[in-house]
KOLGU-4560 file (N, C-alpha, C; in nm, 3 decimals, padded with zeros to 5 digits):
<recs>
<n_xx: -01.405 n_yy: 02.167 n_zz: 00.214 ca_xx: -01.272 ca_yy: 02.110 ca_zz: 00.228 c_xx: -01.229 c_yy: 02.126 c_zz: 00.375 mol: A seq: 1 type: UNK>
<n_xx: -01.153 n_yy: 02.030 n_zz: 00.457 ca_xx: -01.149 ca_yy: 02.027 ca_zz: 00.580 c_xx: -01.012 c_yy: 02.083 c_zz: 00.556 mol: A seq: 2 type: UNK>
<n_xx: -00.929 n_yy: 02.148 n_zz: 00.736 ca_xx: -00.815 ca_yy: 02.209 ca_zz: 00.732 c_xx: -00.730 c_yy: 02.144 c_zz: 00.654 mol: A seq: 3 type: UNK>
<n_xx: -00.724 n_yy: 02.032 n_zz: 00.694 ca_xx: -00.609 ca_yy: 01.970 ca_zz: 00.644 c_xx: -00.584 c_yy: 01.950 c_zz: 00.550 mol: A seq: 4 type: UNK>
<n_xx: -00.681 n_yy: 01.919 n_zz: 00.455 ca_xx: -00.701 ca_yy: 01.952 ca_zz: 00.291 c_xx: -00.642 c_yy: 02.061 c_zz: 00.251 mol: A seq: 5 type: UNK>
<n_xx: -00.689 n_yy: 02.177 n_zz: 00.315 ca_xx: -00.656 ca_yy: 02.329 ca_zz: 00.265 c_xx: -00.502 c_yy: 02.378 c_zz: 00.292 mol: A seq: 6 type: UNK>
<n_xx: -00.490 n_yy: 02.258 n_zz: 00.407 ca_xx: -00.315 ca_yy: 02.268 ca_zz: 00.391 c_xx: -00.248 c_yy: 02.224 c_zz: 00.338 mol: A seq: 7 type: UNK>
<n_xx: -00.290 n_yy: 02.106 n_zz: 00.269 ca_xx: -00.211 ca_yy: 02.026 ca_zz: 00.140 c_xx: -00.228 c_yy: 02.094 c_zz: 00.045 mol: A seq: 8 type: UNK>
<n_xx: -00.314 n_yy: 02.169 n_zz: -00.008 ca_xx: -00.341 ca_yy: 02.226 ca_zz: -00.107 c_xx: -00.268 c_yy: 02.369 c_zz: -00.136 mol: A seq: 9 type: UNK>
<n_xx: -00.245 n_yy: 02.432 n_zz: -00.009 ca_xx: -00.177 ca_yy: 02.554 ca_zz: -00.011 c_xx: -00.009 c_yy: 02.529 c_zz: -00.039 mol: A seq: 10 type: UNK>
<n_xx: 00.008 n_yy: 02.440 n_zz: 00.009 ca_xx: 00.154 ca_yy: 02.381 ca_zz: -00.008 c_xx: 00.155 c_yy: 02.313 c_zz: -00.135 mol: A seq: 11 type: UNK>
<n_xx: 00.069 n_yy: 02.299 n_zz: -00.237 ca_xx: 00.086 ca_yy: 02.225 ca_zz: -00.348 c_xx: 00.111 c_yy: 02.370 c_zz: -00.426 mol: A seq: 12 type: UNK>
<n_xx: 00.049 n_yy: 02.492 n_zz: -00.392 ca_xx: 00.010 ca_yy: 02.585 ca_zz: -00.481 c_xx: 00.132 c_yy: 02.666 c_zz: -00.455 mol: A seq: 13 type: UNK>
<n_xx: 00.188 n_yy: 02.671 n_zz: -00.317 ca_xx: 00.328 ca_yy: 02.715 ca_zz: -00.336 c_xx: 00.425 c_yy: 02.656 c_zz: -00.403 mol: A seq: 14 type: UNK>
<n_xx: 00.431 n_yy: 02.503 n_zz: -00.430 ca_xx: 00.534 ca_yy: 02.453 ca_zz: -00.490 c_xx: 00.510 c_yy: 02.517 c_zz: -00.644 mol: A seq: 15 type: UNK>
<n_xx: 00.385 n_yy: 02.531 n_zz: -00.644 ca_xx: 00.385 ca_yy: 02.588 ca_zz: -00.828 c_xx: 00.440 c_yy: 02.725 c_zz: -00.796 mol: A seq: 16 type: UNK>
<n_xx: 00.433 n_yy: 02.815 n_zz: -00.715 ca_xx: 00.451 ca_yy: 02.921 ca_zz: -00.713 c_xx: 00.606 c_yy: 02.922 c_zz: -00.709 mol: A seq: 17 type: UNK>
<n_xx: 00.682 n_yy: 02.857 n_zz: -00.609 ca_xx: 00.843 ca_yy: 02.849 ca_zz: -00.657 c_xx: 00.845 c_yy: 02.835 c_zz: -00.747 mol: A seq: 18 type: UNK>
<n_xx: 00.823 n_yy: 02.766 n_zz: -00.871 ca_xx: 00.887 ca_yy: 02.689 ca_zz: -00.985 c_xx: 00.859 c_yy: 02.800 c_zz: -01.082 mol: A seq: 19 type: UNK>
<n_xx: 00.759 n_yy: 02.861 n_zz: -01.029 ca_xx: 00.648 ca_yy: 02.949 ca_zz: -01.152 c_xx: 00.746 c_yy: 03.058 c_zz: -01.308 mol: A seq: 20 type: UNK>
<n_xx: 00.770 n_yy: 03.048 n_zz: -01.369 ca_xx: 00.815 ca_yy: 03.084 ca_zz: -01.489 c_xx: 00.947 c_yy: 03.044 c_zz: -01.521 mol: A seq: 21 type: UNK>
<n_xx: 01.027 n_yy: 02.961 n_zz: -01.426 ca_xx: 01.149 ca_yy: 02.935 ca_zz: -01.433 c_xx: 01.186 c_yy: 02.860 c_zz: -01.562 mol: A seq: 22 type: UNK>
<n_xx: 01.302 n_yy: 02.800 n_zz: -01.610 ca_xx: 01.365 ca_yy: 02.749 ca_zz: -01.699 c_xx: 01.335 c_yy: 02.569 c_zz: -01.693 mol: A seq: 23 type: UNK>
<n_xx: 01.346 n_yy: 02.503 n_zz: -01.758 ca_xx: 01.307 ca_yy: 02.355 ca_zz: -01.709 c_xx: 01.443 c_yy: 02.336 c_zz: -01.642 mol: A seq: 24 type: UNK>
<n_xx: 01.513 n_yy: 02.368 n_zz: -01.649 ca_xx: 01.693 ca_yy: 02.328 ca_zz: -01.585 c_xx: 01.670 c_yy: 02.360 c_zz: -01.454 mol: A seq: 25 type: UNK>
<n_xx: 01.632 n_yy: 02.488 n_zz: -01.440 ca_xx: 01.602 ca_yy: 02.535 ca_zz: -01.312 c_xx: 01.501 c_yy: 02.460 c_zz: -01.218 mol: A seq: 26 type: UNK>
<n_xx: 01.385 n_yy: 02.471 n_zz: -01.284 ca_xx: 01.306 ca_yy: 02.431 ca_zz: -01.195 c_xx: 01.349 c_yy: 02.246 c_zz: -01.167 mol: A seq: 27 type: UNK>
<n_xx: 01.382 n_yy: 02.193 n_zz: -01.242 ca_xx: 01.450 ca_yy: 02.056 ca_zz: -01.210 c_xx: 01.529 c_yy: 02.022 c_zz: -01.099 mol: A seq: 28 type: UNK>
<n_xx: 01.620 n_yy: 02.147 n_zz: -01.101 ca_xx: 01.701 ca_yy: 02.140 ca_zz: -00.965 c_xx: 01.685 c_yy: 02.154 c_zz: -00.837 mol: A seq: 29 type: UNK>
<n_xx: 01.516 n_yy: 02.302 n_zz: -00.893 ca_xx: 01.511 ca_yy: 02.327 ca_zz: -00.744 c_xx: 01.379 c_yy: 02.248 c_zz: -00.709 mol: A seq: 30 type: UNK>
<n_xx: 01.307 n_yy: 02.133 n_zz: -00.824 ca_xx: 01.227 ca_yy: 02.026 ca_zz: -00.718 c_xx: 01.301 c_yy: 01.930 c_zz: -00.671 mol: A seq: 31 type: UNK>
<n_xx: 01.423 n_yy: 01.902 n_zz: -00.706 ca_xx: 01.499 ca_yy: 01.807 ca_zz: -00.699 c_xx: 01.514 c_yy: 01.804 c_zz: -00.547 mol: A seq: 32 type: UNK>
<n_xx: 01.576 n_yy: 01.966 n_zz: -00.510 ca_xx: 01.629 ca_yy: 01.967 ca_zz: -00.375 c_xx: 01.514 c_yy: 02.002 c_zz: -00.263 mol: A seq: 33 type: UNK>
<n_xx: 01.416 n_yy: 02.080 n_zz: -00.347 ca_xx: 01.247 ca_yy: 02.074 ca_zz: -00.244 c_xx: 01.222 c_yy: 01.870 c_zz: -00.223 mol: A seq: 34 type: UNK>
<n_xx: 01.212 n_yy: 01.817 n_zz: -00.331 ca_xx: 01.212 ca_yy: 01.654 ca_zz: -00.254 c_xx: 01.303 c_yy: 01.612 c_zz: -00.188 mol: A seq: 35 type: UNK>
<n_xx: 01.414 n_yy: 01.634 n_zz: -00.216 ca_xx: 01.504 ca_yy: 01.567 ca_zz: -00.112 c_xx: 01.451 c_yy: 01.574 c_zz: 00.036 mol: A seq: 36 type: UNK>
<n_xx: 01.464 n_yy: 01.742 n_zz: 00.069 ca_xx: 01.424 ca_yy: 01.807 ca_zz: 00.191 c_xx: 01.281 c_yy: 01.762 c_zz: 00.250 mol: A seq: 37 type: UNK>
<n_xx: 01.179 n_yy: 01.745 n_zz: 00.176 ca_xx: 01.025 ca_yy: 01.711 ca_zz: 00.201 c_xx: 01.097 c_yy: 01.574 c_zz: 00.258 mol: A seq: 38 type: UNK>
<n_xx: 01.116 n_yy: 01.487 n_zz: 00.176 ca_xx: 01.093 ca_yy: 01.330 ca_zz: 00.145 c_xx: 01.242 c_yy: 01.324 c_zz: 00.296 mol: A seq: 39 type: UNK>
<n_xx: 01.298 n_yy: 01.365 n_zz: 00.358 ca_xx: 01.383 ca_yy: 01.358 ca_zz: 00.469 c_xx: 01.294 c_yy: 01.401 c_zz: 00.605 mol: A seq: 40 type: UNK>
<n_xx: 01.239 n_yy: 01.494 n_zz: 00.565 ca_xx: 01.150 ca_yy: 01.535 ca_zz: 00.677 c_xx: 01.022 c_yy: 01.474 c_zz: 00.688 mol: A seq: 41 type: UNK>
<n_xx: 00.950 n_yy: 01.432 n_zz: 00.642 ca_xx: 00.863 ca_yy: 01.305 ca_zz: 00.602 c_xx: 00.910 c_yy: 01.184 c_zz: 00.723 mol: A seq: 42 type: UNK>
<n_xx: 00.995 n_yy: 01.128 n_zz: 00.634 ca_xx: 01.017 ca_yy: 01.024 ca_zz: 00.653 c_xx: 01.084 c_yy: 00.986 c_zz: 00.787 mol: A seq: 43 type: UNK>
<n_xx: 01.159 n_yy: 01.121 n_zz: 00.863 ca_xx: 01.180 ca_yy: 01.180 ca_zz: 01.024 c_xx: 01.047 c_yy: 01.171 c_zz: 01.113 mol: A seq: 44 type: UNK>
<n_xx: 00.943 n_yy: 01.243 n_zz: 01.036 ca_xx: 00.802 ca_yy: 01.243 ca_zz: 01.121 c_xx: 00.722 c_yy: 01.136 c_zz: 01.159 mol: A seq: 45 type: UNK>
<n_xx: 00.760 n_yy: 01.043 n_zz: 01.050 ca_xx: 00.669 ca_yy: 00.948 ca_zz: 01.045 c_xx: 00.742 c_yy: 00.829 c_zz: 01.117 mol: A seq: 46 type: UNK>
<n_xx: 00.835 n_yy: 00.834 n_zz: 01.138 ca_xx: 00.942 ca_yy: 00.710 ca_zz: 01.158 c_xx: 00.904 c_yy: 00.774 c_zz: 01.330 mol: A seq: 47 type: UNK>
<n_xx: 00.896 n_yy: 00.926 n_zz: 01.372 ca_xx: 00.897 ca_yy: 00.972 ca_zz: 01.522 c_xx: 00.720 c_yy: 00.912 c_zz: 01.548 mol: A seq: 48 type: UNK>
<n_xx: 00.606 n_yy: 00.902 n_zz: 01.469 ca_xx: 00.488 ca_yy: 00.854 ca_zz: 01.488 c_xx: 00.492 c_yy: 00.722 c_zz: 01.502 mol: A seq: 49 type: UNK>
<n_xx: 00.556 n_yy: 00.639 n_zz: 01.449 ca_xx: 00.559 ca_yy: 00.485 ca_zz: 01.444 c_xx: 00.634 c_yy: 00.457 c_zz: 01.620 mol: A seq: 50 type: UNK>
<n_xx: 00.719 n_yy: 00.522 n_zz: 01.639 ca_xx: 00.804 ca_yy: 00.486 ca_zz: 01.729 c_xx: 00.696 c_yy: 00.527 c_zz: 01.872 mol: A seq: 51 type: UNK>
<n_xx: 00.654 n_yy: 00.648 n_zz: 01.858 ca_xx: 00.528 ca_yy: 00.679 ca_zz: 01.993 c_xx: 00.417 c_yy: 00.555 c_zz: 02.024 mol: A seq: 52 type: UNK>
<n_xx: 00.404 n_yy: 00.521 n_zz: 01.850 ca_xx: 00.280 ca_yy: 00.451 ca_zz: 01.863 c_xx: 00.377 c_yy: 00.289 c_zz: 01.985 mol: A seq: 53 type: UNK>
<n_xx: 00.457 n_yy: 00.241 n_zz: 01.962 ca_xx: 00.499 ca_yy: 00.180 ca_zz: 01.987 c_xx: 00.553 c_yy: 00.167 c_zz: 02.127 mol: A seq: 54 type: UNK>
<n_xx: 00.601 n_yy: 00.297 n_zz: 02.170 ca_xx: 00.619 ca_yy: 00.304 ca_zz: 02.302 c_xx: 00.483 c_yy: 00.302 c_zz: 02.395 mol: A seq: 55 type: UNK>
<n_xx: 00.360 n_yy: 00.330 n_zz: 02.299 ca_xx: 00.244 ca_yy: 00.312 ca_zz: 02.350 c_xx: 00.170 c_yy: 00.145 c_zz: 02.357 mol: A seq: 56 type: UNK>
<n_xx: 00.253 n_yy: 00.073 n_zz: 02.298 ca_xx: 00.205 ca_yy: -00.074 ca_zz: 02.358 c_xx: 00.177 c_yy: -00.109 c_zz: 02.229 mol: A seq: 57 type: UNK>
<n_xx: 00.127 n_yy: -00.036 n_zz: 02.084 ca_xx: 00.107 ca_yy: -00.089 ca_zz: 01.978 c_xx: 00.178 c_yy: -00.210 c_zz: 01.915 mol: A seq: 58 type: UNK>
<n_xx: 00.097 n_yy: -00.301 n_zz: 01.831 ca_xx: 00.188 ca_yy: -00.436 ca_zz: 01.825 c_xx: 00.217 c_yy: -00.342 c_zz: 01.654 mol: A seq: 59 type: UNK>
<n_xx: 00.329 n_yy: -00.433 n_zz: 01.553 ca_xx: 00.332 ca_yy: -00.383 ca_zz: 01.451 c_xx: 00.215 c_yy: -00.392 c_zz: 01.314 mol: A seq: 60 type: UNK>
<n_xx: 00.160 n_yy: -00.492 n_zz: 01.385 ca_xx: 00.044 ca_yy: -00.533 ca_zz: 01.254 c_xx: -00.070 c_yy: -00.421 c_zz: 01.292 mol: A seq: 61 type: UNK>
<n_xx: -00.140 n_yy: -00.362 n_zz: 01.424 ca_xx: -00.216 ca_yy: -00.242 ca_zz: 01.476 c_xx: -00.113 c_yy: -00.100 c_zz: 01.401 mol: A seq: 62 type: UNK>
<n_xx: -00.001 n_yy: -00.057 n_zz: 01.411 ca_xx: 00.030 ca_yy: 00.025 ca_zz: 01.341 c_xx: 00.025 c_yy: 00.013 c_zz: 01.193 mol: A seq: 63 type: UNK>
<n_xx: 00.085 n_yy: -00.110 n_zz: 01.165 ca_xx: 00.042 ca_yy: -00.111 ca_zz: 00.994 c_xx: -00.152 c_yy: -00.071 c_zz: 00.949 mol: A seq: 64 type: UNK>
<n_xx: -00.223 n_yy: -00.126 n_zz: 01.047 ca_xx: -00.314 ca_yy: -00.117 ca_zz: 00.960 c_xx: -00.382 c_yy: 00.015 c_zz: 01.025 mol: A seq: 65 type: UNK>
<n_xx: -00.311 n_yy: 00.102 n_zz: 01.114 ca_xx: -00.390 ca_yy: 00.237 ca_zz: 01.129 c_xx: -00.302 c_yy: 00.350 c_zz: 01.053 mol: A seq: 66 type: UNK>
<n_xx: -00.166 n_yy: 00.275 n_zz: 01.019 ca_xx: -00.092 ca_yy: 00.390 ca_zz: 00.933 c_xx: -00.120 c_yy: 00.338 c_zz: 00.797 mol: A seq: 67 type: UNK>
<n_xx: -00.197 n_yy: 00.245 n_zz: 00.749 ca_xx: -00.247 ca_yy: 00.223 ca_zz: 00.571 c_xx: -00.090 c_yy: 00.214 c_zz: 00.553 mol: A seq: 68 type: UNK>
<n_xx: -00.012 n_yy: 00.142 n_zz: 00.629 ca_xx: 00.143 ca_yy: 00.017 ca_zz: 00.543 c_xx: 00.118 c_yy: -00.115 c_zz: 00.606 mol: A seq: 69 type: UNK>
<n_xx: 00.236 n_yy: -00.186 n_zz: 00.481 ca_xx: 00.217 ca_yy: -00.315 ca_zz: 00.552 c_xx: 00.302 c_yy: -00.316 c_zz: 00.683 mol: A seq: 70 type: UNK>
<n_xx: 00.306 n_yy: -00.434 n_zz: 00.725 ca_xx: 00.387 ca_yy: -00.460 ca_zz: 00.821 c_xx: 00.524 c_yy: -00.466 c_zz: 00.828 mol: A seq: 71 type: UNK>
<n_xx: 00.611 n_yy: -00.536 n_zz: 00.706 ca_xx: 00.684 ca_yy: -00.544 ca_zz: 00.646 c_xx: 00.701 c_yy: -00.370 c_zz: 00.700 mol: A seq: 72 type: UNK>
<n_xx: 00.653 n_yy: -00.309 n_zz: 00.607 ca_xx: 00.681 ca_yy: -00.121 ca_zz: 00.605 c_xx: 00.743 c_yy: -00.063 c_zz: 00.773 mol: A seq: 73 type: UNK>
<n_xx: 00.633 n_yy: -00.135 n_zz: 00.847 ca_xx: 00.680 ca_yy: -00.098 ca_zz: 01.005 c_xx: 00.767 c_yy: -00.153 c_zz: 01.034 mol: A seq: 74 type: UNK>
<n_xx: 00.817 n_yy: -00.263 n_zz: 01.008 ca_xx: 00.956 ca_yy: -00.329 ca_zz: 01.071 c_xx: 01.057 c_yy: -00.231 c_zz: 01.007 mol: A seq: 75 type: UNK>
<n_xx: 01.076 n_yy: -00.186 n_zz: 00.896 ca_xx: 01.166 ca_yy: -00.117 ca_zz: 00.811 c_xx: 01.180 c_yy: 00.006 c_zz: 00.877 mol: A seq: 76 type: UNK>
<n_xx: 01.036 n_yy: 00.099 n_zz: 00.905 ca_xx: 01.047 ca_yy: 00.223 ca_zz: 00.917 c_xx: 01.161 c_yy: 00.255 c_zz: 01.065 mol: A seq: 77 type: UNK>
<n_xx: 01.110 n_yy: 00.138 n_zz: 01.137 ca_xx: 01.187 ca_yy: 00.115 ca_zz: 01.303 c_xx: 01.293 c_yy: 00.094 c_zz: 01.329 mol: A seq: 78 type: UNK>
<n_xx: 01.360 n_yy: -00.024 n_zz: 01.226 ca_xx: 01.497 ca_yy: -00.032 ca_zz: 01.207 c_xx: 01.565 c_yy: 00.064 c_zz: 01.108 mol: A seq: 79 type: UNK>
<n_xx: 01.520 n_yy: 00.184 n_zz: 01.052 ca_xx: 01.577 ca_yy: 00.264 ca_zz: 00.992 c_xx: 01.613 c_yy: 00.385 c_zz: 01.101 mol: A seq: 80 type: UNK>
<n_xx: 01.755 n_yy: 00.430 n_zz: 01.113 ca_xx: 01.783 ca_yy: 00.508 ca_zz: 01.155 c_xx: 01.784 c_yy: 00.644 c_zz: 01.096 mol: A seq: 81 type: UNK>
<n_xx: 01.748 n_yy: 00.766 n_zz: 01.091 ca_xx: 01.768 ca_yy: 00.857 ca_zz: 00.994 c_xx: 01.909 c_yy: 00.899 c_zz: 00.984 mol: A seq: 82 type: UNK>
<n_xx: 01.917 n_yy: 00.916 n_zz: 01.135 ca_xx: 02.128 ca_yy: 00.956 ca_zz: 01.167 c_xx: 02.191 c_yy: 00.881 c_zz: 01.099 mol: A seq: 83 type: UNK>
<n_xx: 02.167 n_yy: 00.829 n_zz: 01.086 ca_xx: 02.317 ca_yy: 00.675 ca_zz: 01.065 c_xx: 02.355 c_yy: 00.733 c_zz: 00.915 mol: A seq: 84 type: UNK>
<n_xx: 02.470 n_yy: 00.709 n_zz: 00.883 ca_xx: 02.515 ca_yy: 00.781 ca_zz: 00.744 c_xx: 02.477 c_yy: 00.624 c_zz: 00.611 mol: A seq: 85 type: UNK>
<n_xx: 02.432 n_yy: 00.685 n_zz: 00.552 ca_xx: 02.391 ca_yy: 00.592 ca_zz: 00.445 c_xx: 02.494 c_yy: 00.564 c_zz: 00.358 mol: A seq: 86 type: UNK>
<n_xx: 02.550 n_yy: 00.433 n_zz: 00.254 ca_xx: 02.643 ca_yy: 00.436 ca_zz: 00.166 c_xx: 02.600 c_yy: 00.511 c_zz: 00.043 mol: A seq: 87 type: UNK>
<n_xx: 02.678 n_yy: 00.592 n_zz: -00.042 ca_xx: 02.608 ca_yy: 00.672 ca_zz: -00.132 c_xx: 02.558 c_yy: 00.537 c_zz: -00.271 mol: A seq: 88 type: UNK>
<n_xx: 02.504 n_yy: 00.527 n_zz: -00.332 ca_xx: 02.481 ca_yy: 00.513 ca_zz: -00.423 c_xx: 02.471 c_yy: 00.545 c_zz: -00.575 mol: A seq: 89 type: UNK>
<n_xx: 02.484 n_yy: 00.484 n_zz: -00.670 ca_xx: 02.439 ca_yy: 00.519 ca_zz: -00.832 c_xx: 02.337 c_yy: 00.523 c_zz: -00.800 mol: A seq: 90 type: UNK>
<n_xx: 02.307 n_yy: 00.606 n_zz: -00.942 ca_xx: 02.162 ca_yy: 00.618 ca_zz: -00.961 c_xx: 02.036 c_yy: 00.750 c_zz: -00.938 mol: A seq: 91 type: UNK>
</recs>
């Protein structure tokens, strides 16, 4: 298994390890707020990779197909601001 494997994997085995004997109520809440936090910081990193690639001369169809999205995905990820306050939603 290469590093990077062994780091996805260690971080999979901690998420079991938070959750580990808790209540289903509990642990609901607290993957709830572990995704929020992942899936914000994610989506910060990757939006800061798209934007390098880009200041580097990349066109959007060369980032789509070395980041495995479509293109569509890169126009989105670029015009998404993370700052900007979102309207809340249902749901």
């Amino acid at each position: 298994m290469d590093d990077r494997a062994e780091e996805v994997q260690r971080v999979l085995e901690a998420i079991d390890a938070l959750t580990d004997g808790e209540p289903p109520e509990a642990r609901a809440k607290r993957l709830t707020e572990l995704l929020k936090s992942v899936s914000e910081k994610v989506r910060r990193e990757r939006r800061e990779a798209v934007l390098e690639m880009v200041a580097r001369g990349m066109t959007y169809r060369q980032i789509a197909d070395v980041a495995g999205i479509s293109f569509g995905r890169v126009r989105q990820i670029i015009a998404d601001d993370p700052d900007k306050p979102t309207e809340a939603q249902d749901g």
